[in-house]
C-alpha beads as a LAMMPS data file, in Angstrom:
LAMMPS data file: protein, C-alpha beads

270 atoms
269 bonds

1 atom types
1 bond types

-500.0 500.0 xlo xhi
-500.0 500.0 ylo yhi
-500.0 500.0 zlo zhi

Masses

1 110.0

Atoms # bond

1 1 1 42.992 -323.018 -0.245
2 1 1 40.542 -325.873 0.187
3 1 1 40.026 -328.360 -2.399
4 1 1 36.233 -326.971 -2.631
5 1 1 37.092 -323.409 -3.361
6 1 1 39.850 -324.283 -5.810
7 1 1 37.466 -326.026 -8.365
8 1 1 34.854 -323.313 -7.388
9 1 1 33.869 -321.790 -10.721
10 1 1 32.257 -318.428 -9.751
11 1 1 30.400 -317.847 -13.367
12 1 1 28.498 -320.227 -12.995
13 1 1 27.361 -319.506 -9.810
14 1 1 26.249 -316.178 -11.156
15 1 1 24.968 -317.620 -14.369
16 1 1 22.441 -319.878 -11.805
17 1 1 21.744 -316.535 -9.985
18 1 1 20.692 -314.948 -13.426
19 1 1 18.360 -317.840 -14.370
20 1 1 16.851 -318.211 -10.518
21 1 1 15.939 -314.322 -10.896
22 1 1 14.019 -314.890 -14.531
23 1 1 12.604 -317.665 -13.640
24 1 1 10.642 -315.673 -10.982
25 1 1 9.623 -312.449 -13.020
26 1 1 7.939 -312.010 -16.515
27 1 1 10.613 -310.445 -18.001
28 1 1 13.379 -308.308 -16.854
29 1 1 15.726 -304.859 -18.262
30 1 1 19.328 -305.873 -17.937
31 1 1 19.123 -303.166 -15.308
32 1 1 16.926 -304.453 -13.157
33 1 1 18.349 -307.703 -12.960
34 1 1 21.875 -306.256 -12.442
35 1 1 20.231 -304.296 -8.761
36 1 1 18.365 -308.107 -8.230
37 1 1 21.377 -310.375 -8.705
38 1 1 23.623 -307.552 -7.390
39 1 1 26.266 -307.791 -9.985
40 1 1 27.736 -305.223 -12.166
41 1 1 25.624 -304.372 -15.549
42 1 1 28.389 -305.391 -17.938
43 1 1 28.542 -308.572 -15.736
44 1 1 25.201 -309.980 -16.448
45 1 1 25.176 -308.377 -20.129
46 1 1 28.257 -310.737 -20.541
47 1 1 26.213 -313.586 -18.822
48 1 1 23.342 -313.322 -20.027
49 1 1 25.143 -313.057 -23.693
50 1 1 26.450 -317.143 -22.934
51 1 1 22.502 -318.000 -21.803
52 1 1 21.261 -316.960 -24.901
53 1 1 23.369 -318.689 -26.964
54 1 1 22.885 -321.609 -25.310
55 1 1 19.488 -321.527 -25.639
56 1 1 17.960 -321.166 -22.236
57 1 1 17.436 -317.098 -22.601
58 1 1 15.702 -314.695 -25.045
59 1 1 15.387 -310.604 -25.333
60 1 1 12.393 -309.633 -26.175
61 1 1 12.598 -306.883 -29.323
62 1 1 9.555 -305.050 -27.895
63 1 1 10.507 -304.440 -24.369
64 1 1 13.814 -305.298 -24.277
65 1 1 13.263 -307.807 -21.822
66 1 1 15.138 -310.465 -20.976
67 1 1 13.354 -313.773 -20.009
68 1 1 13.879 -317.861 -19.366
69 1 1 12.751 -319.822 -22.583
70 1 1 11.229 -323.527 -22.239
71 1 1 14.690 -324.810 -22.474
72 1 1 15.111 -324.485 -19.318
73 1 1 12.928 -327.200 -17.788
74 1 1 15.203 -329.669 -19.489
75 1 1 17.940 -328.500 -16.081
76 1 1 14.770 -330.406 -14.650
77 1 1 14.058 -333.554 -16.287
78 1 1 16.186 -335.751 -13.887
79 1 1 14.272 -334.478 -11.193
80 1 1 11.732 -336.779 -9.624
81 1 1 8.894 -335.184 -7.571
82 1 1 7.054 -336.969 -4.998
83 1 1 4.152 -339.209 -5.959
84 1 1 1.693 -336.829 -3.722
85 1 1 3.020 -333.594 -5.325
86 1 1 2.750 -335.085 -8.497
87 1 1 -0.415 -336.777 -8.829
88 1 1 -2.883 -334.922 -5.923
89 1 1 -1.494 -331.439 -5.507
90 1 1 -0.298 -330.384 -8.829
91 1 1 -3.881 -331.660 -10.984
92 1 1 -5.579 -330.161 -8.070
93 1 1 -4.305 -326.621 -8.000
94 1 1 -4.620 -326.244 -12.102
95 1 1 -8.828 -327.814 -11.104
96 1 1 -8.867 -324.838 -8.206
97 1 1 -7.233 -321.906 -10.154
98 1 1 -9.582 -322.741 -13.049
99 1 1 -12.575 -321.708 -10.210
100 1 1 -10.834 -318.930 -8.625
101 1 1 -8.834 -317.097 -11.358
102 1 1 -5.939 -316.034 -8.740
103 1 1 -2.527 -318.073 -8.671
104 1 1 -2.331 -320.226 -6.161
105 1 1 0.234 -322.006 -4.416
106 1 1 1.042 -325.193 -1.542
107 1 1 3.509 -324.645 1.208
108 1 1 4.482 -326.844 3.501
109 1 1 7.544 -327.337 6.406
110 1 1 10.149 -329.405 5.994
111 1 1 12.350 -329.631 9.524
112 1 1 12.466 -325.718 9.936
113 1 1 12.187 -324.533 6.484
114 1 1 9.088 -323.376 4.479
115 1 1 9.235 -324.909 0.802
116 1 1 7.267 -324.020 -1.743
117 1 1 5.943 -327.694 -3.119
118 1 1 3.994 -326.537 -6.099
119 1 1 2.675 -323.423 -7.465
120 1 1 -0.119 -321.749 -10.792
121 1 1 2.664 -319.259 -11.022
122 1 1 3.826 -319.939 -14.907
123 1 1 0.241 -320.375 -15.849
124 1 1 -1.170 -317.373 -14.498
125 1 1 -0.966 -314.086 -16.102
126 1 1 -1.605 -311.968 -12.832
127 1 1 1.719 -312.163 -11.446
128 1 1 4.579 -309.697 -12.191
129 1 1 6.678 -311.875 -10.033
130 1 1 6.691 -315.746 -10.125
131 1 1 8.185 -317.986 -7.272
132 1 1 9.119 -321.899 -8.567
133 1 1 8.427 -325.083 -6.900
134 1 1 11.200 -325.801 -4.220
135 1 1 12.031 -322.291 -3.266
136 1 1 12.085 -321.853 0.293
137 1 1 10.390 -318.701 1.660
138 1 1 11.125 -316.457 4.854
139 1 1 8.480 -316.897 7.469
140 1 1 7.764 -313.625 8.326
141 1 1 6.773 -312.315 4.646
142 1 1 4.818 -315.824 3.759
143 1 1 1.181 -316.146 4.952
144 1 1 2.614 -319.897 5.389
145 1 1 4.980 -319.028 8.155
146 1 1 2.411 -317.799 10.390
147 1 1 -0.111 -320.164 9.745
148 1 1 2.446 -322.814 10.910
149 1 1 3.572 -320.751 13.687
150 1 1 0.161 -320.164 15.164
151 1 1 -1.382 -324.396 13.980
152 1 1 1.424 -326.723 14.971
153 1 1 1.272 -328.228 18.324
154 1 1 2.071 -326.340 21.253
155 1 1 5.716 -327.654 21.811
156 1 1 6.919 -327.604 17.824
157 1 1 4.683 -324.146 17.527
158 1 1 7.193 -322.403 20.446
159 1 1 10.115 -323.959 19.038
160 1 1 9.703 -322.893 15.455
161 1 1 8.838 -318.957 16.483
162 1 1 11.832 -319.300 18.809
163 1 1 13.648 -320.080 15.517
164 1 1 11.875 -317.839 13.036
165 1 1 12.383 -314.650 15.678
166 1 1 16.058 -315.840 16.418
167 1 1 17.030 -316.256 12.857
168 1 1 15.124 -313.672 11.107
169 1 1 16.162 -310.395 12.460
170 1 1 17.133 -309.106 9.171
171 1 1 13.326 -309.584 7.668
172 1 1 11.831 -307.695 11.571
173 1 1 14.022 -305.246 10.568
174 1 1 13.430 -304.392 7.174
175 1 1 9.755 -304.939 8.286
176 1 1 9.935 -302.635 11.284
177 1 1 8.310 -305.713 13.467
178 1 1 9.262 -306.619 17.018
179 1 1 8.998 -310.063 18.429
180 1 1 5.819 -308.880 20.144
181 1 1 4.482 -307.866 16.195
182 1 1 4.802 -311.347 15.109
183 1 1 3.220 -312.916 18.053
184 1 1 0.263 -310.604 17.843
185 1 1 0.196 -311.894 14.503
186 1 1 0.274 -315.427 15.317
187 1 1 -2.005 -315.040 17.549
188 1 1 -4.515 -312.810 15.155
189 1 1 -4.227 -316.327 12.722
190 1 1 -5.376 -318.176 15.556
191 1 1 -8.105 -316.668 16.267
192 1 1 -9.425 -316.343 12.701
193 1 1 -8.226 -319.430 11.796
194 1 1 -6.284 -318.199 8.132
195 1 1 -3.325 -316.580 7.621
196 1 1 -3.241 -312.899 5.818
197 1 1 -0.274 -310.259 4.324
198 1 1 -0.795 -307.172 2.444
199 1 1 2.465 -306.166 1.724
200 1 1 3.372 -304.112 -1.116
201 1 1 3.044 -305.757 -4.647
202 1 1 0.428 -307.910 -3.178
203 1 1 -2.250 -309.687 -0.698
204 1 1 -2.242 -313.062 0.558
205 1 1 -4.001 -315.615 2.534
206 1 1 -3.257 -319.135 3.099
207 1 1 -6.063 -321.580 5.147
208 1 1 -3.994 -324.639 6.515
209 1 1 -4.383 -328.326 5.078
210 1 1 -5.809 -330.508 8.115
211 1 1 -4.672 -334.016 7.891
212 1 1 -5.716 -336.760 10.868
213 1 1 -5.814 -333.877 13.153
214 1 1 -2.352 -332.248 12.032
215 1 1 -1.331 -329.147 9.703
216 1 1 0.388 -330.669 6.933
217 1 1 0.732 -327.809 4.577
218 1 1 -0.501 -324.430 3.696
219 1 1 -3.069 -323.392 0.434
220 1 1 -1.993 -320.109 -0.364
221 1 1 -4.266 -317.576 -2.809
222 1 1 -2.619 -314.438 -3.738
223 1 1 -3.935 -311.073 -5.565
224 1 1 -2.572 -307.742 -6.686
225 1 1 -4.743 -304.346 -7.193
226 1 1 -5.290 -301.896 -4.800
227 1 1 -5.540 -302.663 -1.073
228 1 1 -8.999 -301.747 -1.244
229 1 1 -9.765 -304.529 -3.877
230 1 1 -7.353 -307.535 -2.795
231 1 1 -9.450 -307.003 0.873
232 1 1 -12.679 -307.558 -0.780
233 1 1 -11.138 -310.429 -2.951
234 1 1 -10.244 -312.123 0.324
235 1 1 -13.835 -311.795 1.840
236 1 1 -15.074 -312.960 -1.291
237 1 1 -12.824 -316.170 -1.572
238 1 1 -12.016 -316.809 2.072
239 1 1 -14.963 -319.337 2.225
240 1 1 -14.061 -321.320 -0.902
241 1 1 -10.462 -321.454 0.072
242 1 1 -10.900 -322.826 3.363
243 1 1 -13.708 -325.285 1.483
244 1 1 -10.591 -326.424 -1.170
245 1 1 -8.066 -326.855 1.465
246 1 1 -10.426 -329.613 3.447
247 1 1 -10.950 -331.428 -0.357
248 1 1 -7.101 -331.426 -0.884
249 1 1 -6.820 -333.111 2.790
250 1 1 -9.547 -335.674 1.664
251 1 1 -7.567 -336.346 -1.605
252 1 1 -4.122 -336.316 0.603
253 1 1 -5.698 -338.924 2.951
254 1 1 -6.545 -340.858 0.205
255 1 1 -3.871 -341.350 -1.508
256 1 1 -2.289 -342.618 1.728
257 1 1 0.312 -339.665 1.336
258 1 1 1.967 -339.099 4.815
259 1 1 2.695 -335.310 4.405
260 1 1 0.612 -334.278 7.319
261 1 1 3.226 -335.506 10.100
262 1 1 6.719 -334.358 8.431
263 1 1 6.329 -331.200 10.229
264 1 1 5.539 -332.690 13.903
265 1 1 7.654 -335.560 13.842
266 1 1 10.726 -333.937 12.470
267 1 1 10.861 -330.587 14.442
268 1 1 10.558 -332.767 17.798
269 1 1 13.980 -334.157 16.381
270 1 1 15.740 -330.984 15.963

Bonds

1 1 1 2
2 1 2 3
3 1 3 4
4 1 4 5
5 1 5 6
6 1 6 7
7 1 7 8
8 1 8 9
9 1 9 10
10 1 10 11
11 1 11 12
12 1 12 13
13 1 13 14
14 1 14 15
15 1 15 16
16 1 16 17
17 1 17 18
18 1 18 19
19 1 19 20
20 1 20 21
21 1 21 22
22 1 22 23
23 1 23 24
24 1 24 25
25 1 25 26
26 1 26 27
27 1 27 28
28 1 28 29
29 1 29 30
30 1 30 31
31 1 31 32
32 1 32 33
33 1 33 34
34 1 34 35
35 1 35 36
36 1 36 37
37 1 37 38
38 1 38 39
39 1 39 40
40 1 40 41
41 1 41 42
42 1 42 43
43 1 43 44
44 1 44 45
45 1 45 46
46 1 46 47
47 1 47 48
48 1 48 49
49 1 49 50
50 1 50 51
51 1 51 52
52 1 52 53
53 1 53 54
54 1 54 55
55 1 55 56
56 1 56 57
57 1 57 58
58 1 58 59
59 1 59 60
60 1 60 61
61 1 61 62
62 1 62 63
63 1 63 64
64 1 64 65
65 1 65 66
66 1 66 67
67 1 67 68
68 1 68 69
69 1 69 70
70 1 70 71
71 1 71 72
72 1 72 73
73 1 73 74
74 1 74 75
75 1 75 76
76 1 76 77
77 1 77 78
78 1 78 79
79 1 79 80
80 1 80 81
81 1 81 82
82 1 82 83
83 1 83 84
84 1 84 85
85 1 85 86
86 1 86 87
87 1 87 88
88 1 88 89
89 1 89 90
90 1 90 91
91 1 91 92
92 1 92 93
93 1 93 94
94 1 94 95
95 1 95 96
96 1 96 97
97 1 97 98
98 1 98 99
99 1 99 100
100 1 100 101
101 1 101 102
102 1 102 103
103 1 103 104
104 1 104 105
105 1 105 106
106 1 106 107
107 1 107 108
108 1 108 109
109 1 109 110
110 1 110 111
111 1 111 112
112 1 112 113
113 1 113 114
114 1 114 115
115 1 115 116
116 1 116 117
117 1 117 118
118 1 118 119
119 1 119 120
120 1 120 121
121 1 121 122
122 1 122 123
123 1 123 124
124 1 124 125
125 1 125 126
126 1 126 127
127 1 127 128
128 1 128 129
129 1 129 130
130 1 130 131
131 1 131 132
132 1 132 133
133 1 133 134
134 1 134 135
135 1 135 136
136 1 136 137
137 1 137 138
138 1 138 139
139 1 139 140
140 1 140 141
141 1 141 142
142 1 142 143
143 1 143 144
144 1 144 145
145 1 145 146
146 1 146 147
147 1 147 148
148 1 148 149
149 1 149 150
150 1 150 151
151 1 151 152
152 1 152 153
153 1 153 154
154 1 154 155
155 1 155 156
156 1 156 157
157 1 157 158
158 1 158 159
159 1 159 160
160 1 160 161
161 1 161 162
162 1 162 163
163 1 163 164
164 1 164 165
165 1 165 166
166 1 166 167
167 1 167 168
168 1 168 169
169 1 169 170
170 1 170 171
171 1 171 172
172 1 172 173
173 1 173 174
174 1 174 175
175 1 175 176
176 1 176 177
177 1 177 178
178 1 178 179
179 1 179 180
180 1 180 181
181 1 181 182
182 1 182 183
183 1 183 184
184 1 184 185
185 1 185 186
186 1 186 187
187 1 187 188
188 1 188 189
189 1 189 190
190 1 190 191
191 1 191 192
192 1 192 193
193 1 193 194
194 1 194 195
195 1 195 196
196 1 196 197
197 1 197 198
198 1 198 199
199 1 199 200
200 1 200 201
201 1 201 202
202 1 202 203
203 1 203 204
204 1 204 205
205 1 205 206
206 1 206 207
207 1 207 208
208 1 208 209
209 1 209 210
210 1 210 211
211 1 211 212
212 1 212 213
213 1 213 214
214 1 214 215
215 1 215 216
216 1 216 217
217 1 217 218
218 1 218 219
219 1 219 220
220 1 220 221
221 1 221 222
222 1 222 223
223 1 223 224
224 1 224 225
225 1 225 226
226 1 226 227
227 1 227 228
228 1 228 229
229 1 229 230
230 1 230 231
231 1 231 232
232 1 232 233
233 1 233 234
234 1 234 235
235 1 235 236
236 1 236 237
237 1 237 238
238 1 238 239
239 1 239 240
240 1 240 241
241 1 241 242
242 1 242 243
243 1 243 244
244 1 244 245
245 1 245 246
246 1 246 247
247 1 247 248
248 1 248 249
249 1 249 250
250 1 250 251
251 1 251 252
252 1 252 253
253 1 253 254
254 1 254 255
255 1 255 256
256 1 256 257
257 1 257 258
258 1 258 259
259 1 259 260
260 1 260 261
261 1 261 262
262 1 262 263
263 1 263 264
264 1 264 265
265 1 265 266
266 1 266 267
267 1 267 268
268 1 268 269
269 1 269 270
């Protein structure tokens, strides 16, 4: 036994798992987050027992519900965020969502993975599920995976399909997409020049963030209702999306924030 996996303390690993999972959703049945974490019910009951006493979980006597408290950004406090996330992206997204109503979100590339660098999610009351800053997303079920696919430069943009289609058979699966699927789809972003899913819970669309010529991240709108409704949200908002996304570039550039080449300049490294 390795000196890793002797001090591994499982628990705990499973207590993170239980916190990750609340942190996304507005309240979950013991149930539901035993199918989500995929751990036995009297598991998590026992788990989620220690959380509350600490402090950093509540149940809800209405619903029965368990969810995250504000506790838990103090796990967060040592954390330091980038200066552009933190003074351009963040006060800028609370401005847009203010306008638009929807949640929004920015999404950007880092080497070969799609992080999500900040996000209305907590603030908006239109979400049953909320993602976090720093969560990476799968390609293939994130508007900002093929508007990265279809806007990076030639080279990088063949590479990182290559990647997504080589490493995310599981997702094509589930989907029921072929290869050729997500390079019509690529190609469909290219020619309208956004990014669009519909997929079950909800819509979105993401426009990409042009810096000195280069994508440097993707502004992401989503919207729930009935397919009928988040289409004609999308034709509504497509034009005031696309007209945010070239202010947050100007506000980028200013700044002097370098975002817009980590994508280019890293993947030709890998």
């Amino acid at each position: 036994m390795s000196e890793g996996a002797r001090y591994h303390v499982r628990a705990l690993d499973r207590s993170l798992a239980i916190l990750r999972t609340l942190n996304r959703h507005n309240g979950l049945q013991a149930t539901e987050l035993s199918r989500l974490v995929d751990l036995p019910r009297p598991t998590v009951l026992r788990l989620l027992n220690t959380l509350s006493g600490a402090g950093y979980v509540m149940r809800s006597e209405s619903d029965g519900r368990y969810r995250a408290t504000r506790r838990l950004r103090d796990l967060s406090c040592g954390y330091e965020e980038e200066t552009w996330l933190r003074s351009v992206v963040k006060p800028f997204l609370a401005e847009l969502e203010a306008e638009l109503i929807w949640p929004l979100a920015v999404i950007r590339l880092h080497d070969r993975a799609l992080i999500i660098e900040a996000l209305t999610d907590h603030g908006s009351q239109m979400l049953e599920r909320r993602d976090c800053a720093g969560t990476e997303v799968a390609p293939l079920v994130s508007t900002a995976g093929y508007l990265h696919m279809a806007f990076l430069p030639q080279g990088q943009a063949r590479r990182y399909i290559d990647h997504v289609l080589a490493t995310d058979t599981a997702t094509m699966e589930r989907l029921g997409m072929s290869a050729q699927d997500v390079i019509d789809k690529v190609a469909e972003t290219q020619r309208h020049g956004y990014a669009h899913l519909h997929l079950d819970t909800h819509s979105a669309m993401a426009v990409p963030v042009w810096c000195h010529g280069a994508i440097s991240c993707a502004l992401i709108m989503r919207m729930h209702g009935t397919l009928d409704a988040r289409q004609q949200i999308m034709a509504r908002y497509a034009d005031q999306l696309r007209d945010a996304a070239e202010v947050l570039a100007g506000r980028i550039i200013q700044t002097g924030a370098m975002i817009y080449d980590t994508p280019t300049d890293r993947m030709a490294l890998s």
